[in-house]
Short mmCIF file of the C-alpha atoms (twelve columns), coordinates in Angstrom:
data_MODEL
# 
_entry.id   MODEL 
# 
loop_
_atom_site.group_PDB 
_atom_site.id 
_atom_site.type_symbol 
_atom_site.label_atom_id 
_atom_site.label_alt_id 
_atom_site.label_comp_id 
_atom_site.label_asym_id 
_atom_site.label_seq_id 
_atom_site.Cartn_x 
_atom_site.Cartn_y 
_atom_site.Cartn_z 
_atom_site.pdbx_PDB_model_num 
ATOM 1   C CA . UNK A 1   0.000   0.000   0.000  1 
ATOM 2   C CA . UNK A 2   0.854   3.739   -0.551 1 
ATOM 3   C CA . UNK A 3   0.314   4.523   2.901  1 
ATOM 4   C CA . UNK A 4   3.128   2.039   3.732  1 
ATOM 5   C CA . UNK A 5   5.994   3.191   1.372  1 
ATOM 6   C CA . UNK A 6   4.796   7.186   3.000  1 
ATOM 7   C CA . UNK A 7   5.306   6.029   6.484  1 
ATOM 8   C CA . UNK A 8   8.741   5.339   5.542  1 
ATOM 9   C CA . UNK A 9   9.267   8.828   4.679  1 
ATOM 10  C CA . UNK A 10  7.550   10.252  7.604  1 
ATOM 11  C CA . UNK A 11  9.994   8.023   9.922  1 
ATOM 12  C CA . UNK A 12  12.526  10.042  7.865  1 
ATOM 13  C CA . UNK A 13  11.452  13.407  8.045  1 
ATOM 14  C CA . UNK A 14  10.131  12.418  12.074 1 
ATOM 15  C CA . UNK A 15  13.972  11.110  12.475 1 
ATOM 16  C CA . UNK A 16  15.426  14.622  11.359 1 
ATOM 17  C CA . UNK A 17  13.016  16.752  12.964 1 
ATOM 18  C CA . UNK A 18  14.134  15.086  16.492 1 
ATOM 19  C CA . UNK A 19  17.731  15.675  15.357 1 
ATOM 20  C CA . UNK A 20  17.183  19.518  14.687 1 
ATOM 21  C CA . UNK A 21  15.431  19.692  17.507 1 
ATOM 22  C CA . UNK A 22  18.060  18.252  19.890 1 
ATOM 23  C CA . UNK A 23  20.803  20.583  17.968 1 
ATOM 24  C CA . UNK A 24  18.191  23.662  18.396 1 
ATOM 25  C CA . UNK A 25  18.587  22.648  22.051 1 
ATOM 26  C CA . UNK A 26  22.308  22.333  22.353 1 
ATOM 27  C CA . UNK A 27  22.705  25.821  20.786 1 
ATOM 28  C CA . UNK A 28  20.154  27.280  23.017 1 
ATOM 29  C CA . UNK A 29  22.519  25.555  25.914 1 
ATOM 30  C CA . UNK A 30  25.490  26.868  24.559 1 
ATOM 31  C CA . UNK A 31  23.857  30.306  24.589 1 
ATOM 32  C CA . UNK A 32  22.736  30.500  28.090 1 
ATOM 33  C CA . UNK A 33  26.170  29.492  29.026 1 
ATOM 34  C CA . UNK A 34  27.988  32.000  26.813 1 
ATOM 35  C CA . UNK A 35  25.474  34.686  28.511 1 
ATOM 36  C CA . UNK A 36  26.034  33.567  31.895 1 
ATOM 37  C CA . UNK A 37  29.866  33.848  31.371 1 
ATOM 38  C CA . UNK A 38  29.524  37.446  30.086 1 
ATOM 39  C CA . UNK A 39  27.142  38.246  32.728 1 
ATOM 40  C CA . UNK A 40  29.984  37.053  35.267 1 
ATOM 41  C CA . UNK A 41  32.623  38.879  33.531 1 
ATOM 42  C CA . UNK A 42  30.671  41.924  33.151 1 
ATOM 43  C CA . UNK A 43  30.027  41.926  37.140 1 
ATOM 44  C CA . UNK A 44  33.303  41.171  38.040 1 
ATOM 45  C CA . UNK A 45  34.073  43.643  36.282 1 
ATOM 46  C CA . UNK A 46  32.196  46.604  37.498 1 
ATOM 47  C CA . UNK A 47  33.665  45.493  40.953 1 
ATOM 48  C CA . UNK A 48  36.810  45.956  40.279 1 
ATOM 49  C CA . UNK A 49  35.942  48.953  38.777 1 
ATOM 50  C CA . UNK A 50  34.340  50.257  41.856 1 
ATOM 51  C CA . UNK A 51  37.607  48.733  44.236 1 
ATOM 52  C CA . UNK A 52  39.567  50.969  42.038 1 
ATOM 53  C CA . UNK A 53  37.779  54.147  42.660 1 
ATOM 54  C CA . UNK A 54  37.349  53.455  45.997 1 
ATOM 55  C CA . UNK A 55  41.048  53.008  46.489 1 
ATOM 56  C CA . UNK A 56  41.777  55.879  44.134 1 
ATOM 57  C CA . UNK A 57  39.856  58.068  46.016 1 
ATOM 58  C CA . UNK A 58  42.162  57.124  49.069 1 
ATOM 59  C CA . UNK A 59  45.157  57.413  47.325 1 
ATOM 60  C CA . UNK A 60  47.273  54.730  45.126 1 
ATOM 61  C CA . UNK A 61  50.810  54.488  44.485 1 
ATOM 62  C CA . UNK A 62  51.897  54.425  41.042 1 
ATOM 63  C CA . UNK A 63  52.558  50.857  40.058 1 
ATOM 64  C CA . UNK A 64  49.166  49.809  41.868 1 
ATOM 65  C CA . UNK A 65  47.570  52.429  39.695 1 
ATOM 66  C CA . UNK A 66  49.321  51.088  36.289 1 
ATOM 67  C CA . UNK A 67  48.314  47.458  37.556 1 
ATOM 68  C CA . UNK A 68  44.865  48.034  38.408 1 
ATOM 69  C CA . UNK A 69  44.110  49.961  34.682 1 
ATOM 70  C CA . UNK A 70  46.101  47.402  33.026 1 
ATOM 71  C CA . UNK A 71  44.006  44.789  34.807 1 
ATOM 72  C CA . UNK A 72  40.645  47.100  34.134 1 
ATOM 73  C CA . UNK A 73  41.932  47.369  30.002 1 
ATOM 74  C CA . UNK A 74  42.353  43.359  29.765 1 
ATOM 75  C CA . UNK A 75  39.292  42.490  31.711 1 
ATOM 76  C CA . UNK A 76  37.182  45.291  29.044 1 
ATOM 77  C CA . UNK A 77  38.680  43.608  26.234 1 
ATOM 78  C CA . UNK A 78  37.549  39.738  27.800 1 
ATOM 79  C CA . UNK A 79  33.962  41.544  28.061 1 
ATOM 80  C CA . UNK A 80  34.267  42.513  24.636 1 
ATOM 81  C CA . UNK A 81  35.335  39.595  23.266 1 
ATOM 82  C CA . UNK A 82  32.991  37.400  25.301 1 
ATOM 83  C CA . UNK A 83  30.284  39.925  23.970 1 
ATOM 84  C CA . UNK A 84  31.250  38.583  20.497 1 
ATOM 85  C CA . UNK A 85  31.144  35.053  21.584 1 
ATOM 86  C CA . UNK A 86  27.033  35.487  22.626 1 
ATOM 87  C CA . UNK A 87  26.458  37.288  19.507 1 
ATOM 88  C CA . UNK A 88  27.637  34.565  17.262 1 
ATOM 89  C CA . UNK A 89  26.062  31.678  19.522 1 
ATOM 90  C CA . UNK A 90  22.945  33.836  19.326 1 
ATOM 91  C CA . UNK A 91  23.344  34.163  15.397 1 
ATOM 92  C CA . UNK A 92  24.227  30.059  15.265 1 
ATOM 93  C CA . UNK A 93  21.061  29.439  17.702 1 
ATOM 94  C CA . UNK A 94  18.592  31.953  15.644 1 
ATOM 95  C CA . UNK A 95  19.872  29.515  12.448 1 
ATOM 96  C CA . UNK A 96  19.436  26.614  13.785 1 
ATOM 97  C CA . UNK A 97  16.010  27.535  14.669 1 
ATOM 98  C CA . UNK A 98  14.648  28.643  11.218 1 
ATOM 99  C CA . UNK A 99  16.387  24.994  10.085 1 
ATOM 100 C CA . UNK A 100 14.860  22.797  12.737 1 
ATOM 101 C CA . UNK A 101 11.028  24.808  11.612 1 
ATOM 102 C CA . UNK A 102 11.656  23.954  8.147  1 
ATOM 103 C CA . UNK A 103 12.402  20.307  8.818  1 
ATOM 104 C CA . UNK A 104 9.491   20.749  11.302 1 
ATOM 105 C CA . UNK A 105 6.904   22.148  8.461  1 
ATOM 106 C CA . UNK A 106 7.829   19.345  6.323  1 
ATOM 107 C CA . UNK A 107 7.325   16.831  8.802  1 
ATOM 108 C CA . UNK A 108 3.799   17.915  9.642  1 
ATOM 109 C CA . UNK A 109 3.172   18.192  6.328  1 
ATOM 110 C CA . UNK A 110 4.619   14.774  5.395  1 
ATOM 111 C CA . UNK A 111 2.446   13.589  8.339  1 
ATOM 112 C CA . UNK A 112 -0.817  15.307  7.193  1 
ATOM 113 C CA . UNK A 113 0.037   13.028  3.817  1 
ATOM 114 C CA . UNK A 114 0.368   10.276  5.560  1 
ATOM 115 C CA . UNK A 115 -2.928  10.506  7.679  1 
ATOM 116 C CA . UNK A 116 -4.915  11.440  4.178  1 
ATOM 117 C CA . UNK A 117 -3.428  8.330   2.401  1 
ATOM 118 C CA . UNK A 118 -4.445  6.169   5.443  1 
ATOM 119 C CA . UNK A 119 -7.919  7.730   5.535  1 
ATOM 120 C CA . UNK A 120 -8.454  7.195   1.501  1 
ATOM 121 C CA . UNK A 121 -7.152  3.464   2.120  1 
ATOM 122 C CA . UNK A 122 -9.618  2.941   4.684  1 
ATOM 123 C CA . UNK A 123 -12.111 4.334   2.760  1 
ATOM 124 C CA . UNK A 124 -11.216 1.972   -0.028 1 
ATOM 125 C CA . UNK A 125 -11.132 -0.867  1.597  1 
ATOM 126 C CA . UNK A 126 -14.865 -0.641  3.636  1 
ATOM 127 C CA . UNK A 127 -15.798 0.033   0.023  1 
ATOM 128 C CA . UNK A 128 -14.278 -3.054  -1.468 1 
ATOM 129 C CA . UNK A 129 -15.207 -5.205  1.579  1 
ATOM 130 C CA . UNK A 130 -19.195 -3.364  1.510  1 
ATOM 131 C CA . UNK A 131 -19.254 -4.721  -2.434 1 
ATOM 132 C CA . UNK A 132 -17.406 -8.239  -1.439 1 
ATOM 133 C CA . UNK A 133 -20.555 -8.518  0.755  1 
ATOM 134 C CA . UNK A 134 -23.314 -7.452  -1.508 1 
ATOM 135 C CA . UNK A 135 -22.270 -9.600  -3.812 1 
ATOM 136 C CA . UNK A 136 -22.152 -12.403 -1.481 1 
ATOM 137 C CA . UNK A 137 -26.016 -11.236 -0.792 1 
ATOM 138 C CA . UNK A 138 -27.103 -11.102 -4.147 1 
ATOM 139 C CA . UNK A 139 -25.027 -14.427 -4.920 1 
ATOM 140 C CA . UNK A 140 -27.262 -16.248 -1.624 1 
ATOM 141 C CA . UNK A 141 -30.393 -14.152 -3.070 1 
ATOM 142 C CA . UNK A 142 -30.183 -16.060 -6.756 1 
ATOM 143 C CA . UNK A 143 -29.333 -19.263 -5.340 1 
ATOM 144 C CA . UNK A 144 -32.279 -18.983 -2.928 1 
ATOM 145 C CA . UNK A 145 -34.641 -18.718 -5.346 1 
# 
């Protein structure tokens, strides 16, 4: 049957769909981690930030001063970069989205197919049995008279 050599393709298009999905999910993992590290940076940050003003204000020799801006510069530039980092595994998670709905669409749709060609089998066969049995009527009916 029709319906049969369909199912295969719907195991096929089910089978990918559960494979998007689970990558959709790993890049929506790998985002919330990238996030959480910039979030810690960024707050670790401002800290420091604030320790140096604070100990500014009370007065700093020289080579602390050079150290802490040296350390403030390096820790800006691992915000920055880290900043990158979420942008591109936002960008790789908003891709992998659109991919895993396409793959989705065309497994509903396969499955809609699938359902239809089951129904129209059905359909067929309740006819063919219905006219198996009036003929087995009409068949008794002659013989009987």
């Amino acid at each position: 049957m029709a319906s049969k050599q369909l199912q295969v393709v719907q195991r096929v298009t089910d089978s990918e769909e559960r494979r998007r999905a689970e990558r959709l999910a790993a890049r929506e993992r790998r985002l919330t981690e990238c996030e959480a590290k910039l979030a810690e940076l960024t707050a670790y940050e401002t800290n420091y930030a604030r320790e140096f003003a604070e100990r500014a204000g009370r007065g700093i020799d020289g080579a602390r001063l050079r150290a802490f801006q040296t350390f403030l510069t390096r820790l800006a530039e691992a915000v920055r970069q880290q900043a990158e980092i979420v942008d591109r595994a936002r960008t790789e998670r908003n891709a992998e989205r659109e991919s895993w709905r396409r793959v989705a669409q065309r497994a509903e749709m396969v499955d809609h197919i699938v359902k239809r060609r089951q129904g129209e089998e059905q359909r067929a066969l309740e006819r063919r049995e219905q006219r198996e049995s009036d003929e087995r009527s009409l068949r008794r009916y002659r013989h009987g008279e």
